[in-house]
PyMOL commands that place a pseudoatom at each C-alpha (Angstrom):
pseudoatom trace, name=CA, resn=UNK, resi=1, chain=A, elem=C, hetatm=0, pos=[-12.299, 37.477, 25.975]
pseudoatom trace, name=CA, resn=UNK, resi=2, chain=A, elem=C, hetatm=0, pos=[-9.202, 35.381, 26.496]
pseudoatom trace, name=CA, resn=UNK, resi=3, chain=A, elem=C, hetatm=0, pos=[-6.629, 35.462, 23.630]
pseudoatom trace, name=CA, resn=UNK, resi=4, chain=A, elem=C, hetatm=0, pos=[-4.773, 32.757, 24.997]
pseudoatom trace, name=CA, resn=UNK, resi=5, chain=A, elem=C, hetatm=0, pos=[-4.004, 29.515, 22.660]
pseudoatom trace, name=CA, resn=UNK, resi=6, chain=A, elem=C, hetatm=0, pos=[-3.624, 25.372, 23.537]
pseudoatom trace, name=CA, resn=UNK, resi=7, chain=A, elem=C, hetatm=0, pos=[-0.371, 24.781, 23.825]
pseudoatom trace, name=CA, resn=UNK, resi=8, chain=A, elem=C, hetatm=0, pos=[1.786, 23.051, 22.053]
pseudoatom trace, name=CA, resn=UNK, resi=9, chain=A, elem=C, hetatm=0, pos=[1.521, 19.386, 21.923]
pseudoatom trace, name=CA, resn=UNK, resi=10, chain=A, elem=C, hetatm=0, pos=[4.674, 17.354, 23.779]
pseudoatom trace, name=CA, resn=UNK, resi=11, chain=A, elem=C, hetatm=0, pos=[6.378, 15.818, 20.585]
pseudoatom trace, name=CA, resn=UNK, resi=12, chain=A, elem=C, hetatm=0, pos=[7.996, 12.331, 20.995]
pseudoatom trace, name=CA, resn=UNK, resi=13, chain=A, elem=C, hetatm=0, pos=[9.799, 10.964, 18.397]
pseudoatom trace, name=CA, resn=UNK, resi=14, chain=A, elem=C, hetatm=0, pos=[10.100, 7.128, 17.904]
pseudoatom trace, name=CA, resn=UNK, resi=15, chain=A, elem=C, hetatm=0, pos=[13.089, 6.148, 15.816]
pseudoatom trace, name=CA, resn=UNK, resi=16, chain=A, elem=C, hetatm=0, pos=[12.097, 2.800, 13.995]
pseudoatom trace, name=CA, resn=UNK, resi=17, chain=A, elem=C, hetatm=0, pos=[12.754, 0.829, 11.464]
pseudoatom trace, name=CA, resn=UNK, resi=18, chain=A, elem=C, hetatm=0, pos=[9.668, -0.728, 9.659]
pseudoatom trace, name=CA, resn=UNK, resi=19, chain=A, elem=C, hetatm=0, pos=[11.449, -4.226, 9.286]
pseudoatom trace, name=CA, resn=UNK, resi=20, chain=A, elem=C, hetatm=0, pos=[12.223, -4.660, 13.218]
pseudoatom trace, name=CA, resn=UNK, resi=21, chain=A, elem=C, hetatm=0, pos=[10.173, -6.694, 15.272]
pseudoatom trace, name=CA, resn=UNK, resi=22, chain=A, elem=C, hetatm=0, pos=[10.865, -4.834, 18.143]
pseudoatom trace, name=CA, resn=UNK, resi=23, chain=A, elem=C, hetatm=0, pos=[8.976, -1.524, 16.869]
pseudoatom trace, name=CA, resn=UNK, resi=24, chain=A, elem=C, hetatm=0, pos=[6.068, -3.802, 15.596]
pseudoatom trace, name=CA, resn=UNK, resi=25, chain=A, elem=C, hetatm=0, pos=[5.785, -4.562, 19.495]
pseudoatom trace, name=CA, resn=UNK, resi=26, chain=A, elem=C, hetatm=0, pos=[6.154, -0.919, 19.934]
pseudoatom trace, name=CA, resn=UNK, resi=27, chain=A, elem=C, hetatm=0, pos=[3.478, -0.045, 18.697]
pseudoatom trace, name=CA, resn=UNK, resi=28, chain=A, elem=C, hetatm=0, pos=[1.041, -1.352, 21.323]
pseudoatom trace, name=CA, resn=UNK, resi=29, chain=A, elem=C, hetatm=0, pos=[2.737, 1.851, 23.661]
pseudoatom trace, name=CA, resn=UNK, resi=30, chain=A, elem=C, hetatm=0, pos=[2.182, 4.027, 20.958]
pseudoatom trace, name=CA, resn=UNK, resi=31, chain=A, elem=C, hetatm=0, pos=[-1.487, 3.393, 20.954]
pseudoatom trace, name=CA, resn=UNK, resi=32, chain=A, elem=C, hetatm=0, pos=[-1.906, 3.319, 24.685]
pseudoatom trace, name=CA, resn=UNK, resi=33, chain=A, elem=C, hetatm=0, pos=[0.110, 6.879, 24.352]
pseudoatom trace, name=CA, resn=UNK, resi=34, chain=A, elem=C, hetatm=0, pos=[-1.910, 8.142, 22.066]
pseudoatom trace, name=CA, resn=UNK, resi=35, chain=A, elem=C, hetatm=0, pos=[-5.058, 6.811, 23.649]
pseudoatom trace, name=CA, resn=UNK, resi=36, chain=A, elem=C, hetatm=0, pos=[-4.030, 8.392, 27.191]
pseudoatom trace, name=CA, resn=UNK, resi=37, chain=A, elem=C, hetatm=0, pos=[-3.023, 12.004, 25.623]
pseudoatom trace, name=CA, resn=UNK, resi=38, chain=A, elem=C, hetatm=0, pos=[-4.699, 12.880, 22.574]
pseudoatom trace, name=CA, resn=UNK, resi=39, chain=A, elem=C, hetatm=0, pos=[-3.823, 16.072, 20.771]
pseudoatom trace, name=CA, resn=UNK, resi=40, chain=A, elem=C, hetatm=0, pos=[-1.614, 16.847, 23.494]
pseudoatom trace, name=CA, resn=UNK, resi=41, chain=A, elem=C, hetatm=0, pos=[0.751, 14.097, 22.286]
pseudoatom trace, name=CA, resn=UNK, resi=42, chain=A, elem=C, hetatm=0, pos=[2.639, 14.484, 19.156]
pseudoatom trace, name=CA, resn=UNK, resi=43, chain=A, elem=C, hetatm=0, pos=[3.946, 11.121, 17.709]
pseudoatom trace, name=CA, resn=UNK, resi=44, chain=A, elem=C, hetatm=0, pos=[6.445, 11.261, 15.291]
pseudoatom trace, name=CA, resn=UNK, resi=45, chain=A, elem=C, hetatm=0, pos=[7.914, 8.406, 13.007]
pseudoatom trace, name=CA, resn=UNK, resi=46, chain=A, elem=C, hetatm=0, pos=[11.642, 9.093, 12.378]
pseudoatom trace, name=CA, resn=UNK, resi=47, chain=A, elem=C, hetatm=0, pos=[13.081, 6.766, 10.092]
pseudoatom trace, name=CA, resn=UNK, resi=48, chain=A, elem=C, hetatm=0, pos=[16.550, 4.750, 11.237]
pseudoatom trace, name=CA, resn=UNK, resi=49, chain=A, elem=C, hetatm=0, pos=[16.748, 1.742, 8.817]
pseudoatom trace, name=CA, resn=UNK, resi=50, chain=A, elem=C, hetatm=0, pos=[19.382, -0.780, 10.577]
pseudoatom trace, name=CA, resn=UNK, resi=51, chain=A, elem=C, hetatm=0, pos=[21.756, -2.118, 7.508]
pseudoatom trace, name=CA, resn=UNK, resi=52, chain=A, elem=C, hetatm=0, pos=[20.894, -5.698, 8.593]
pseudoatom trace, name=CA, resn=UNK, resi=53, chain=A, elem=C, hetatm=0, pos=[17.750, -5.259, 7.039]
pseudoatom trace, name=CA, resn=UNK, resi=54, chain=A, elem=C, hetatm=0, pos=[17.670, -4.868, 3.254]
pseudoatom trace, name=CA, resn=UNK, resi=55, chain=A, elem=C, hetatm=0, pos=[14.295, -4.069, 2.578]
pseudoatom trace, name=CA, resn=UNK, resi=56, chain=A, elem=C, hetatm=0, pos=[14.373, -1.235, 5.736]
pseudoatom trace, name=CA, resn=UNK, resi=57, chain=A, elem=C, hetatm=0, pos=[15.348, 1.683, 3.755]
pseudoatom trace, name=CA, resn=UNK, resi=58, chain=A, elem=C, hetatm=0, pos=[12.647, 1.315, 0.931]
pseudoatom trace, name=CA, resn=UNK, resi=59, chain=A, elem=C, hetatm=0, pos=[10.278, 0.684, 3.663]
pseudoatom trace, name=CA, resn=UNK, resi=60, chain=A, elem=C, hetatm=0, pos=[11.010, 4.065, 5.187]
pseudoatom trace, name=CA, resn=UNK, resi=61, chain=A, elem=C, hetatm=0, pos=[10.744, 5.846, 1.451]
pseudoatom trace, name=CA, resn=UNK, resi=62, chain=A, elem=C, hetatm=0, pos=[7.528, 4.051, 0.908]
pseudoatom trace, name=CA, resn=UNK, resi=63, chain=A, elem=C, hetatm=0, pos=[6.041, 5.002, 4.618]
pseudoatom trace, name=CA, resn=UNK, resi=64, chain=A, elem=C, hetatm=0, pos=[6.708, 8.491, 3.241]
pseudoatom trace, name=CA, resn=UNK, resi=65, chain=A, elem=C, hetatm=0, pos=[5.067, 8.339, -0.569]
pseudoatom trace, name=CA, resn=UNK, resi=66, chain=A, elem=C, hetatm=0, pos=[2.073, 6.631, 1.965]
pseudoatom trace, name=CA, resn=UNK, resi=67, chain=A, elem=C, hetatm=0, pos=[2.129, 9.921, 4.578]
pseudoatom trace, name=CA, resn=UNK, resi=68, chain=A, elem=C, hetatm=0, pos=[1.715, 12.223, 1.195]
pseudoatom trace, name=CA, resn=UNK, resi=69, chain=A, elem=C, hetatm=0, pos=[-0.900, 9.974, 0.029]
pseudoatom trace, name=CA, resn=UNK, resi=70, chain=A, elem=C, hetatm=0, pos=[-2.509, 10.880, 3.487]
pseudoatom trace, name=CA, resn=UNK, resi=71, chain=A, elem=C, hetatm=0, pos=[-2.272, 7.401, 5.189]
pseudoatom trace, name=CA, resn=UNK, resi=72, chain=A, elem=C, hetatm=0, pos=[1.358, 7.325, 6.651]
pseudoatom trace, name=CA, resn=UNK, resi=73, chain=A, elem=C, hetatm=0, pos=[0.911, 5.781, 9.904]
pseudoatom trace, name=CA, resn=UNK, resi=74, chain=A, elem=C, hetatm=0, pos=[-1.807, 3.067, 8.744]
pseudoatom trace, name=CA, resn=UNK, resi=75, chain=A, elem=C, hetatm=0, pos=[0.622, 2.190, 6.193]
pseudoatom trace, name=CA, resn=UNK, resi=76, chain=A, elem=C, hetatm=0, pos=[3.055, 2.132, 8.977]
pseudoatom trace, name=CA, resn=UNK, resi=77, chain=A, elem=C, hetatm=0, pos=[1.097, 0.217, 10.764]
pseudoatom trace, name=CA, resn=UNK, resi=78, chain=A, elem=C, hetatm=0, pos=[0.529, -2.540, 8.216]
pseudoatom trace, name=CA, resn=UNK, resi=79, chain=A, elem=C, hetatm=0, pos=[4.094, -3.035, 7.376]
pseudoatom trace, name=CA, resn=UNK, resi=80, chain=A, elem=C, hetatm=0, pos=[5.312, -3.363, 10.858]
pseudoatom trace, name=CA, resn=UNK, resi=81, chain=A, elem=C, hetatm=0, pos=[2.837, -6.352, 10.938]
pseudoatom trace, name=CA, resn=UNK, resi=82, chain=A, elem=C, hetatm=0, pos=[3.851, -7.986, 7.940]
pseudoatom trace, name=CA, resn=UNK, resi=83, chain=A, elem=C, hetatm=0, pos=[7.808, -7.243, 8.721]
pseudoatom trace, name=CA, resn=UNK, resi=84, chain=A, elem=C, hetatm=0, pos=[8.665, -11.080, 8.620]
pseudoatom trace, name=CA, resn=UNK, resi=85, chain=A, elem=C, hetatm=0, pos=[7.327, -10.940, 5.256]
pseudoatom trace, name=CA, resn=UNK, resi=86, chain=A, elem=C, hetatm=0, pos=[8.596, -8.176, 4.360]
pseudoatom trace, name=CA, resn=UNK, resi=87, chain=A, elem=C, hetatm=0, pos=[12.378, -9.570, 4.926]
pseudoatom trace, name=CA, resn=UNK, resi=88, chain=A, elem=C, hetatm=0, pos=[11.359, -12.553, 2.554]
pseudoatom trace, name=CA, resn=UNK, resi=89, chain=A, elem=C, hetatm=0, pos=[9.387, -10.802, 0.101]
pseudoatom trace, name=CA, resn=UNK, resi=90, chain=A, elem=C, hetatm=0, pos=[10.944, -7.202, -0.394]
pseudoatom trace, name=CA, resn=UNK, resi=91, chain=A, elem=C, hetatm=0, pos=[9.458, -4.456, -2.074]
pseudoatom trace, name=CA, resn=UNK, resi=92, chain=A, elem=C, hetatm=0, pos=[6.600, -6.153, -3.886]
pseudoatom trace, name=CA, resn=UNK, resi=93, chain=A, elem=C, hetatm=0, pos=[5.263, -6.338, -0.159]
pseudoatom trace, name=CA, resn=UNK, resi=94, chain=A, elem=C, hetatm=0, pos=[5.709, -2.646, -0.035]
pseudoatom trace, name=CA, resn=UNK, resi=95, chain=A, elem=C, hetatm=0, pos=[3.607, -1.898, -3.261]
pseudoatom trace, name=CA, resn=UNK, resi=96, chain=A, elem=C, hetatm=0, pos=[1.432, -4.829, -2.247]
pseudoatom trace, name=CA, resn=UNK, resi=97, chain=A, elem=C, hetatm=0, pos=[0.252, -3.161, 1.199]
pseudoatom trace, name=CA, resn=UNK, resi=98, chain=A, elem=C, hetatm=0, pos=[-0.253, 0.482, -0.377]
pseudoatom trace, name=CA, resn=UNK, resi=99, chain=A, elem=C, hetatm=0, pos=[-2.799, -1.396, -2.706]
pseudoatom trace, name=CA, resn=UNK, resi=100, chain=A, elem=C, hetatm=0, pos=[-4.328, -2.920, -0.032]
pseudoatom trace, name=CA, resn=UNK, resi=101, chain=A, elem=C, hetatm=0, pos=[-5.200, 0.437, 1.763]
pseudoatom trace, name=CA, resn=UNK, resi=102, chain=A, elem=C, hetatm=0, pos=[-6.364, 2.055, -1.103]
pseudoatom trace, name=CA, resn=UNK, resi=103, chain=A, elem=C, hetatm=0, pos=[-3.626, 4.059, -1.967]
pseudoatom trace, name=CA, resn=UNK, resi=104, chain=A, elem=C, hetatm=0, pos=[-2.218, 4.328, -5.878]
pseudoatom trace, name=CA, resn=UNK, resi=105, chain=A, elem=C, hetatm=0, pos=[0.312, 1.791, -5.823]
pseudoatom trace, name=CA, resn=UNK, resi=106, chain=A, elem=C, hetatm=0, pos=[1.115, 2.615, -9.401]
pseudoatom trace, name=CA, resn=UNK, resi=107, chain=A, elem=C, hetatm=0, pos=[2.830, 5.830, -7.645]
pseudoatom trace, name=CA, resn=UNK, resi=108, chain=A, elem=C, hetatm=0, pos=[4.628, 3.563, -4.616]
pseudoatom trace, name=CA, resn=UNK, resi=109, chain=A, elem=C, hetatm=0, pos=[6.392, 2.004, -7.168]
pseudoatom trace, name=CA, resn=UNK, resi=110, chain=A, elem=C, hetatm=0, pos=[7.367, 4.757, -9.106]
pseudoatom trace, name=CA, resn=UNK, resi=111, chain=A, elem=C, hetatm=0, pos=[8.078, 6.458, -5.479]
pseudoatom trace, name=CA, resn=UNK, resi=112, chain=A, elem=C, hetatm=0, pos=[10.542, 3.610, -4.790]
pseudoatom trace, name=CA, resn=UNK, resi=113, chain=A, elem=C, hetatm=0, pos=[12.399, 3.492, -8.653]
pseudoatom trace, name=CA, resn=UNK, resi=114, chain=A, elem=C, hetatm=0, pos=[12.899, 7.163, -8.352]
pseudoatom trace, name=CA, resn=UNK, resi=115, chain=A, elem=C, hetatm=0, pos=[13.958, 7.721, -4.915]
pseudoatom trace, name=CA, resn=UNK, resi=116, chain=A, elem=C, hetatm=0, pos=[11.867, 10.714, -3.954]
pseudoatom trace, name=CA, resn=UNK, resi=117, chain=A, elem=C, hetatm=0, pos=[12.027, 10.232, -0.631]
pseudoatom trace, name=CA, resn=UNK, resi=118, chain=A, elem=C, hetatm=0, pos=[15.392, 9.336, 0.065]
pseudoatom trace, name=CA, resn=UNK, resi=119, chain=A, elem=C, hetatm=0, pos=[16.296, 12.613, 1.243]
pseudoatom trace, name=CA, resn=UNK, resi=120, chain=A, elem=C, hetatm=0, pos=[13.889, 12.425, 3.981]
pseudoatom trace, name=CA, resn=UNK, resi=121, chain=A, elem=C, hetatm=0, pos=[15.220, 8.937, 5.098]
pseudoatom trace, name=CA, resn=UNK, resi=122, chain=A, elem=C, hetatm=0, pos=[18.644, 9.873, 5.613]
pseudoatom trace, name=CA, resn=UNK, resi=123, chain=A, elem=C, hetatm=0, pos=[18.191, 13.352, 7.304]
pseudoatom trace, name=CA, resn=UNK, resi=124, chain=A, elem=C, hetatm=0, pos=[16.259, 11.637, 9.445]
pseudoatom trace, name=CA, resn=UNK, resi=125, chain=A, elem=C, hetatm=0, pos=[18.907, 8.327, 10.066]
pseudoatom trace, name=CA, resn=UNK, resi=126, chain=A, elem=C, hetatm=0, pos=[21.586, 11.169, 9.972]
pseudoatom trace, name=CA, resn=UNK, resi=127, chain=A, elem=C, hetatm=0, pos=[19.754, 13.073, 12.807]
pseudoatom trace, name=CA, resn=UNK, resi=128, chain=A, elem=C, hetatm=0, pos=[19.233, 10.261, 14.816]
pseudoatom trace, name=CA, resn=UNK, resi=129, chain=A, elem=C, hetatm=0, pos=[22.557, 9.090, 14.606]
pseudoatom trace, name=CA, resn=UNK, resi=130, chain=A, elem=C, hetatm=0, pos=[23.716, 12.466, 15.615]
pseudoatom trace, name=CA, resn=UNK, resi=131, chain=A, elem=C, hetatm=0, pos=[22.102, 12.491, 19.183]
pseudoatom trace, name=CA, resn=UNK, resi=132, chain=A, elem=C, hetatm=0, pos=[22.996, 8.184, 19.830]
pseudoatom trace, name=CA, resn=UNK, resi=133, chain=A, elem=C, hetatm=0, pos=[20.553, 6.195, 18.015]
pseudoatom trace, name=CA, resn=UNK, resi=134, chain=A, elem=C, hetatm=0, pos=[21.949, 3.138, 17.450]
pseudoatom trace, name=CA, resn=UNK, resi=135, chain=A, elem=C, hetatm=0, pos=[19.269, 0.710, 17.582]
pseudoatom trace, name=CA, resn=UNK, resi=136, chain=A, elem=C, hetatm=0, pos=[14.815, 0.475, 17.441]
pseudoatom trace, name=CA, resn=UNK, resi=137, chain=A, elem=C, hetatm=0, pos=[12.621, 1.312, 18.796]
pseudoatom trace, name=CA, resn=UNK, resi=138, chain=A, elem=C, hetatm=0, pos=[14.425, 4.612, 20.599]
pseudoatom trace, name=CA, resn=UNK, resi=139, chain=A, elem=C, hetatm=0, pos=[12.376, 7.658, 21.727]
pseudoatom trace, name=CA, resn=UNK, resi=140, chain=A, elem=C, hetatm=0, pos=[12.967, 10.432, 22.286]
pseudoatom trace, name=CA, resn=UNK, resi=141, chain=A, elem=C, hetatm=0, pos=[10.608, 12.957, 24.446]
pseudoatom trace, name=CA, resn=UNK, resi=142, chain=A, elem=C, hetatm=0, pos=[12.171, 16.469, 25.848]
pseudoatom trace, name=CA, resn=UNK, resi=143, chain=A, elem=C, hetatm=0, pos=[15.668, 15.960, 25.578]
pseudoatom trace, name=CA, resn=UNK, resi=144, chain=A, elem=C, hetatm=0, pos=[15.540, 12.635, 26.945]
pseudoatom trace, name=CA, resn=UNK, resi=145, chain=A, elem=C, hetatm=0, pos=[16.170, 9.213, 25.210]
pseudoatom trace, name=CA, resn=UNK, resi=146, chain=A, elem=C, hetatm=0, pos=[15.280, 6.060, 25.624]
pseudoatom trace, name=CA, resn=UNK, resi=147, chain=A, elem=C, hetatm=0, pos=[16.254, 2.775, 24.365]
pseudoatom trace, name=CA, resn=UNK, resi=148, chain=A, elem=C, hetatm=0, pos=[13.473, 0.137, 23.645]
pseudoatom trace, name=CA, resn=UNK, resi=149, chain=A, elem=C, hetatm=0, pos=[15.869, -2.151, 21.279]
pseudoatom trace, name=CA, resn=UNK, resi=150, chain=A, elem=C, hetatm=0, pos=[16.984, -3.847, 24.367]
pseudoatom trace, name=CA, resn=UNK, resi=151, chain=A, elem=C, hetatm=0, pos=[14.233, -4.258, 26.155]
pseudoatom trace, name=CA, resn=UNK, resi=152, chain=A, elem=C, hetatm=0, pos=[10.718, -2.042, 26.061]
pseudoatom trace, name=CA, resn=UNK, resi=153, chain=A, elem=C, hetatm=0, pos=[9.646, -3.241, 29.820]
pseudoatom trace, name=CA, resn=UNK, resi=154, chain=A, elem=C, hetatm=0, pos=[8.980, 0.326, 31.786]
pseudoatom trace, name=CA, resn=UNK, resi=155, chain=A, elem=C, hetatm=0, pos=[9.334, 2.218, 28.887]
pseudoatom trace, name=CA, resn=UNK, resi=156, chain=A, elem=C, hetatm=0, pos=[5.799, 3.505, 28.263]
pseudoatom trace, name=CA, resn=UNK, resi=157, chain=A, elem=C, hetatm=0, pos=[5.541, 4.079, 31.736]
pseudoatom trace, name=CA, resn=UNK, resi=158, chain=A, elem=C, hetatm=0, pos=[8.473, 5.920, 31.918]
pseudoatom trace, name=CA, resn=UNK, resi=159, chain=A, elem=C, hetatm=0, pos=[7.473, 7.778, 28.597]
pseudoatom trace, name=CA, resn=UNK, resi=160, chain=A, elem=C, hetatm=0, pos=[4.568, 8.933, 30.567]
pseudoatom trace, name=CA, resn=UNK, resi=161, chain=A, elem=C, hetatm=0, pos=[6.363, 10.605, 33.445]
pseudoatom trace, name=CA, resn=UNK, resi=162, chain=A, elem=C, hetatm=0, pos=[8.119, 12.869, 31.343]
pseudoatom trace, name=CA, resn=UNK, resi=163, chain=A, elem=C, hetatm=0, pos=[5.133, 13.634, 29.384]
pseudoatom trace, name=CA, resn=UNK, resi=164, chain=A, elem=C, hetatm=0, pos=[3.044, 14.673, 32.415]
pseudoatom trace, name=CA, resn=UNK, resi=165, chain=A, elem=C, hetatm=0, pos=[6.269, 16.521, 33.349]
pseudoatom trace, name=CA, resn=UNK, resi=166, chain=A, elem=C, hetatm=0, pos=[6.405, 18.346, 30.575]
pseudoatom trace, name=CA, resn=UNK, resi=167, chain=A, elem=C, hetatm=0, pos=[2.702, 19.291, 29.971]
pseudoatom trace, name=CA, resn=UNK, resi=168, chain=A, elem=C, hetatm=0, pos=[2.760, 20.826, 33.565]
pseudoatom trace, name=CA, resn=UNK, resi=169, chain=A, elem=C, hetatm=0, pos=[5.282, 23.017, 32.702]
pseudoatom trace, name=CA, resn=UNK, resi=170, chain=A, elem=C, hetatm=0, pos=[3.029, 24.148, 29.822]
pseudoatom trace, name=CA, resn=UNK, resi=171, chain=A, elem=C, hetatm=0, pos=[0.054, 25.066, 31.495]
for i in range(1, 171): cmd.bond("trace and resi %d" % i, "trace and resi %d" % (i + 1))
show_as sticks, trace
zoom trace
């Protein structure tokens, strides 16, 4: 009888920001990622909201009232996609969207008026800008980061090296 257990997954992080075009793009890389490694990928959202966008921080509070709802990264998902309108329409959108995938909006709202979530959002923009995030998408797998605000050509692939790297270690 072996007592052994999986290991852990290899955790990359992926600071965005839900109003940037750039991470919308992203997200194609995150799919393929996921699609190529399964459970033995962990994805994480980190929130870095860039101060050029003024709807980007109550985007990140309301990706978190959608992740305790239990539909963070389709929420995610759907903003990133709408980020254009997002910039015009605000946080309307952001109530709009949780309605949309079935989630209580009524509590989005009241999410974003009371600022639940705001703690969350700046530990994470904190932490990021504590090990050189300055921009998104950036990712960061094993102690390595890497840049995808300038350009995201490579990245994946590059994403993948260190992943196989890593997992070999593991086993």
């Amino acid at each position: 009888m072996s007592d052994s257990t999986p290991a852990a997954p290899v955790v990359l992080d992926v600071w965005c920001e839900l109003q940037c075009p750039d991470c919308h793009q992203a997200l194609t890389d995150v799919h393929a990622l996921r699609a190529k490694y399964g459970d033995r990928l962990e994805v994480r959202l980190r929130h870095f909201p860039l101060e050029k966008h003024k709807h980007a921080y109550a985007a990140a509070q309301a990706a978190e009232e959608a992740a305790d709802q239990g539909r963070g990264w389709p929420y995610i998902e759907a903003v990133l996609a709408r980020a254009a309108d997002l910039a015009r329409t605000g946080e309307p959108l952001l109530v709009e969207v949780a309605r949309e995938l079935g989630l209580d909006a009524e509590e989005m709202d009241t999410a974003l008026i009371d600022g639940r979530h705001m703690l969350i959002v700046d530990a994470d923009q904190a932490e990021g800008k504590a090990i050189g995030v300055t921009g998104t998408p950036t990712y960061v797998i094993g102690d390595e980061r890497l840049d995808g605000g300038k350009s995201q050509d490579g990245l994946r692939e590059r994403i993948e090296e260190i992943a196989d790297r890593l997992l070999a270690e593991r086993s």
